[in-house]
Steps between C-alpha positions, in 0.01 A plus 500: 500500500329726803589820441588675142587825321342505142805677361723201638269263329634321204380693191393239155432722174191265408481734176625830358419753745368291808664391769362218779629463854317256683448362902302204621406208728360192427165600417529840391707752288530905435680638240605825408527621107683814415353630168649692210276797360263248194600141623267302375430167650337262227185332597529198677340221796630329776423240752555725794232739675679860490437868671646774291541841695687826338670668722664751255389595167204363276420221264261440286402152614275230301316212721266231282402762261493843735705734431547793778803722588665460794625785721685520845330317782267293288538128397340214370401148568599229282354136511685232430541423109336793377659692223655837585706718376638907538682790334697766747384857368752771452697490831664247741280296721622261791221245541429209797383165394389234782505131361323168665619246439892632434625512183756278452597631181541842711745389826 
């Protein structure tokens, strides 16, 4: 794949009120989550390095014990297999998400 359109991007509902379209190459990955107004995504770890980036909306986002609230234009940096977790606050938020290594789980 060389050139995309999000929109045209397969949409997954990975849970009630959050949907994932993803791109990538061999080595790395982006996708894009479309948030319901007080998704919460339960706390979890992976084996992947990630780069989360909202572009719309805000989330009150939990790294290895920190909680801080998210707004639009401001991210976060997540090392591999450190626990994580976030809530969406009271409105819609679309949110980028760059992955190395690809998830497989995710293509």
């Amino acid at each position: 794949m060389d050139f995309f359109c999000v929109d045209d991007l397969p949409a997954v509902e990975m849970l009630p009120g959050l949907t994932r379209r993803a791109v990538w190459l061999e080595n790395v990955m982006i996708t894009f989550f479309t948030f319901e107004p007080n998704t919460v995504i339960p706390a979890h770890a992976h084996p992947h390095e990630q780069i989360t980036y909202v572009v719309e909306g805000a989330l009150e986002f939990t790294l290895g014990g920190e909680t801080r609230l998210l707004r639009s234009g401001e991210g976060v940096c997540i090392p591999l297999a450190v626990q994580h977790g976030a809530r969406v606050l009271d409105e819609p938020a679309f949110v980028l998400d760059a992955w190395h290594p690809p998830r497989e789980d995710y293509r």
